[in-house]
N, C-alpha and C positions, 0 to 999 in steps of 0.2 A: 504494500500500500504506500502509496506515496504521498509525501508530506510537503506543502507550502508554508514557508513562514513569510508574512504581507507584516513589514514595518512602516507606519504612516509616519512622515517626518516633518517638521517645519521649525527649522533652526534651532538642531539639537546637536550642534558639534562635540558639546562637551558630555553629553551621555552618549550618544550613539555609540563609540569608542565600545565602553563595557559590554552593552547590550549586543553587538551584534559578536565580540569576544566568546561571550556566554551560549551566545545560539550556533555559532560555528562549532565550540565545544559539546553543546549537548546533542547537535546531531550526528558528532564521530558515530555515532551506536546507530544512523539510522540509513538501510543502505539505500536509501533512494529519498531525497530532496532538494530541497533550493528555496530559497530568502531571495525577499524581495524588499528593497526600500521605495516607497512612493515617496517625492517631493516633492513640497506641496511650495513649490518657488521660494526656497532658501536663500538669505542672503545670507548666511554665514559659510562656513567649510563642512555642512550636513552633506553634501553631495561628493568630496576629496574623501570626508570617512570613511563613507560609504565605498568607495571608489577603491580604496585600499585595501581591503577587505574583502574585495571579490562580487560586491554583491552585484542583483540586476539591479536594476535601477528604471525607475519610470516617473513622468513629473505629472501630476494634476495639477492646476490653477486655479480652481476651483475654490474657495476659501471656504471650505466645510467640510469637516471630518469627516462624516459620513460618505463623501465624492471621493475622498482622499481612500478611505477602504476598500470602497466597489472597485476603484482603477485596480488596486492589486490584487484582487477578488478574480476578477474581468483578468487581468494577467497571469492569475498563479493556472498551473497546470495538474497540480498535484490532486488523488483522489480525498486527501483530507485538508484543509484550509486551515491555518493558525494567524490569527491579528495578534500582534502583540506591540505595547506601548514602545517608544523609540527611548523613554527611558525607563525599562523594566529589564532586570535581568534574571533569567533562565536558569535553574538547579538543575543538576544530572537529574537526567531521569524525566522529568518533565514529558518532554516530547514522548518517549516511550509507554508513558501512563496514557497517555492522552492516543496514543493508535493503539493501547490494552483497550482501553474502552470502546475503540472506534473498531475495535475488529467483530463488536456485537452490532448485527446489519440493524436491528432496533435501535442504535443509539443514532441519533440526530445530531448531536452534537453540543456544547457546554463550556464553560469555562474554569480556569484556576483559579484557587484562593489564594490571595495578595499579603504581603508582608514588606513593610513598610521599611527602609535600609535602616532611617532611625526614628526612635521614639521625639513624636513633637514635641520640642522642649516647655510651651505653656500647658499648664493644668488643663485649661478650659480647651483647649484644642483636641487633648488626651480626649476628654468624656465626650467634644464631638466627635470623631471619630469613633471613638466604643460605641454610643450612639446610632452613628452611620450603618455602620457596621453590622450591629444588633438587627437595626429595620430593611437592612439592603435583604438579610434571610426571609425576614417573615416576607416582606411583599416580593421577592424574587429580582432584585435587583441588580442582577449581576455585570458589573461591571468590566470594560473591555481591556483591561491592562492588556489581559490573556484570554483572550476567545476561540474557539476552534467550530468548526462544523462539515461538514461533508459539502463537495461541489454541486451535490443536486440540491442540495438543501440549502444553498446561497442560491441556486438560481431560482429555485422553486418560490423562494421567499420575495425574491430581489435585490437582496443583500441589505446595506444599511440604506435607511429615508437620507436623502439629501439634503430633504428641506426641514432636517432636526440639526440643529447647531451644538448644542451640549444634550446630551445622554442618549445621544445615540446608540450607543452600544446597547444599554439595558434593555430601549427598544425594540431590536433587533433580537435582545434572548427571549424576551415577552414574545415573539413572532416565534423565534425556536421555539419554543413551549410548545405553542398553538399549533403548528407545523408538525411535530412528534404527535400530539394528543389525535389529533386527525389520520395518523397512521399508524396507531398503535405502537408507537412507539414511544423515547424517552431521550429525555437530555441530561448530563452529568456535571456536578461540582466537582473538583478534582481539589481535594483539602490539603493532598499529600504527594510530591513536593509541591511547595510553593513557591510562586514568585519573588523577586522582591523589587518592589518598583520605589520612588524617587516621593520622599516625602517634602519635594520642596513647596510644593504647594500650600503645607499642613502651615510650616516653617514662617513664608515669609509672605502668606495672607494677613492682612489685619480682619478683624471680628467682623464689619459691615461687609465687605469682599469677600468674605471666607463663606459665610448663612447667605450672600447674596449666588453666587454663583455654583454652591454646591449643595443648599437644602434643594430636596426631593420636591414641595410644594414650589420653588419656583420655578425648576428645571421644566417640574411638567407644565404650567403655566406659559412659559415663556419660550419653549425648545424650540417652535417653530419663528420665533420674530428675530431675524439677525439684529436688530438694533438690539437687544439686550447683549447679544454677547461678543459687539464692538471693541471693546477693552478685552475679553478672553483671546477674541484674534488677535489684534492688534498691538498688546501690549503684553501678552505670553510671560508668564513667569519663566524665566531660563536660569 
């Protein structure tokens, strides 16, 4: 079975380095794949990273995550599909868990569970987060650090909405779900290995920016109006 890993980029010179290190490394064990970086028009050295490293490479313009996914969606070749953030990095074993599960023809596809490199050094950041965390379970909110699913099951869906600007991903497992239940089938959380992506977010939000741009009541609210999420493109924590 063959494996695509799809890295959506935009001005990530100083992560990309690790992450794509870590997925070179975890697919020695895998005999047949290929990684892709999408660039979503870099003005930094995301595209030289990438470049060194071997990967393909392909540009969207498109200024919306979800366009930035599909292109590499729309490019990987692979019978199972992996999104994974440009700065999240990869545990052994990963990849191999994730085509354990995908060798069951019921399984639709699912994501990993996320570990943060470091703990947010404010309290009140800490409990949102635990928070987050806690309700992303109950209402199934699985987010795309690390997402995977089958190529019939990107096309069948459509892959990510375009015209969602922040929590696309989640949307997109909410469709997996729905997509599995309609074929008797099932999607997976992978708890073990996990990720470990980039708490710079947690880090260097202040409190109004932090409840504005990553509470669950406004993302759904607001995921389809690009003016709300002007400053998340624009002004990108890096």
């Amino acid at each position: 079975m063959q494996l695509s890993v799809v890295i959506p980029a935009y001005n990530e010179e100083d992560y990309l380095g690790p992450t794509v290190e870590s997925v070179v490394a975890a697919l020695g064990s895998i005999d047949r794949s290929e990684w892709i970086v999408v660039d979503n028009e870099s003005t930094d050295r995301t595209v030289e990273v990438a470049k060194s490293f071997g990967a393909a490479i392909i540009t969207e313009s498109k200024r919306s995550i979800g366009a930035v996914r599909n292109a590499g969606g729309r490019a990987a070749t692979g019978e199972v599909i992996v999104f994974l953030d440009a700065d999240t990095r990869v545990r052994p074993g990963v990849f191999d868990r994730i085509l354990e599960e995908m060798s069951d023809p019921a399984c639709v596809g699912g994501s990993v569970a996320v570990e943060y490199d470091t703990a947010p050094s404010r309290w009140w950041v800490r409990y949102y987060v635990a928070m987050f965390q806690f309700w992303g379970k109950v209402l199934r909110m699985r987010q795309g650090a690390a997402q995977f699913c089958r190529r019939s099951a990107f096309e069948q869906t459509g892959g990510c909405d375009p015209t969602i600007f922040v929590g696309e991903d989640i949307e997109f497992h909410w469709r997996l779900d729905k997509l599995a239940k309609s074929l008797g089938g099932r999607t997976v959380f992978i708890e073990s290995p996990r990720v470990i992506t980039s708490s710079r977010r947690w880090d260097k939000m202040g409190l109004i920016p932090l409840l504005f741009f990553s509470h669950p009541v406004t993302i759904l609210i607001g995921w389809r109006r690009p003016a709300f999420w002007k400053a998340w493109y624009e002004n990108a924590i890096r």
